[in-house]
N, C-alpha and C positions, 0 to 999 in steps of 0.2 A: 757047183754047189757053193752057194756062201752061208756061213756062221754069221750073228749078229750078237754079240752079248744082252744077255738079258737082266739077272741079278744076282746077285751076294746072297746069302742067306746067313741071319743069326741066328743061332736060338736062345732066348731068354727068361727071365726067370717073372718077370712083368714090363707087362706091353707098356703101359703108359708111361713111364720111369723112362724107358727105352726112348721112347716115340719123342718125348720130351727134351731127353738130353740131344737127339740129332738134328732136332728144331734148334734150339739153341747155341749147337757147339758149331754145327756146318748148315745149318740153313734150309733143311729138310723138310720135304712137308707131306702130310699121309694123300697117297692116289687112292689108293682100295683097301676095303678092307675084307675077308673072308674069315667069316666064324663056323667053323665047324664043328660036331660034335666033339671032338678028339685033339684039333688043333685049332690055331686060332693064327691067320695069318695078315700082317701088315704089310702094305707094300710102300714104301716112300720115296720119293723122286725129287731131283734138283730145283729150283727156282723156275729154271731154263725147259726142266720136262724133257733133259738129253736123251731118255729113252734106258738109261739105264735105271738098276731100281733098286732098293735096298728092302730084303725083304725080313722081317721079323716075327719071327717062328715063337709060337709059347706052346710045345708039346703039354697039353693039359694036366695029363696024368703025372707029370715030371717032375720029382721031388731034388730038391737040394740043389746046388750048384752043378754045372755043366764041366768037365772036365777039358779042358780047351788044350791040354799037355802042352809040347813045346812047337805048338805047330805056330810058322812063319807066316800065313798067311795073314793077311789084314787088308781092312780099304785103303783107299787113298785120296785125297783133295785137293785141286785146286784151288787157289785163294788170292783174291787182287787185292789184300791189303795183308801182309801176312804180317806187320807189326800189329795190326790191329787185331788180328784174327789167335797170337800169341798172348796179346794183354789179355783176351776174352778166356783164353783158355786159363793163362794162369790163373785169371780171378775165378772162374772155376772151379776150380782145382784139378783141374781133370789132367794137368802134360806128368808126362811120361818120364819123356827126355827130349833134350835141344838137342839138336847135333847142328853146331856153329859151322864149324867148315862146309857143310852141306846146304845150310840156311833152310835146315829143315826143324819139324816138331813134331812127335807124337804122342798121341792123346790115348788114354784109356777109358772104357763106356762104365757103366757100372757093371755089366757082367763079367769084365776083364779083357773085350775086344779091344784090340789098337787100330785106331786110324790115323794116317799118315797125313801131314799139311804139308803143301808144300808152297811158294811162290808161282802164281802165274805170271812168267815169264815172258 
């Protein structure tokens, strides 16, 4: 039997907002889109079309902010220019925090999700 990862799932409070910031922060671009009476799902995928996918939930009916608590999960990116890909974020405004001994950054979406940059190596 093998497993294949398939995708992430957010959920958020507007799609375009969303759809926009991962185009711009990491490169993102929409595969499909699924509207349905109740939800409305985005799927979006790397440059490269690795096969994974980032999918973007807007529960219709869903009022107010998403309560994310103190849960550790988050994505993560590779990046071949990661000075470049830090400058873009901070003019952004979107980092989080550096973590310097790590040579890493992490970024916040507008919902409050963190995504992880890292150097590809």
């Amino acid at each position: 039997m093998k497993f294949t990862m398939a995708h992430s799932s957010i959920a958020v409070k507007d799609v375009e907002r969303s759809v926009e910031f991962y185009k711009k922060a990491v490169g993102l671009k929409v595969k499909s889109v699924k509207d349905l009476p109740h939800i409305n799902l985005t799927y979006m995928v790397d440059e490269e079309e690795s096969g994974y996918e980032l999918e973007i939930t807007l529960k219709k009916d869903h009022e107010g902010n998403y309560n994310l608590g103190e849960n550790p999960v988050h994505l993560a990116f590779w990046v071949d220019d990661y000075k470049g890909a830090l400058a873009m974020h901070q003019e952004m405004g979107c980092v989080l925090r550096v973590v310097e001994p790590a040579g890493i950054h992490f970024i916040q979406d507008p919902d409050g999700y963190v995504t992880e940059i890292m150097p590809n190596l």
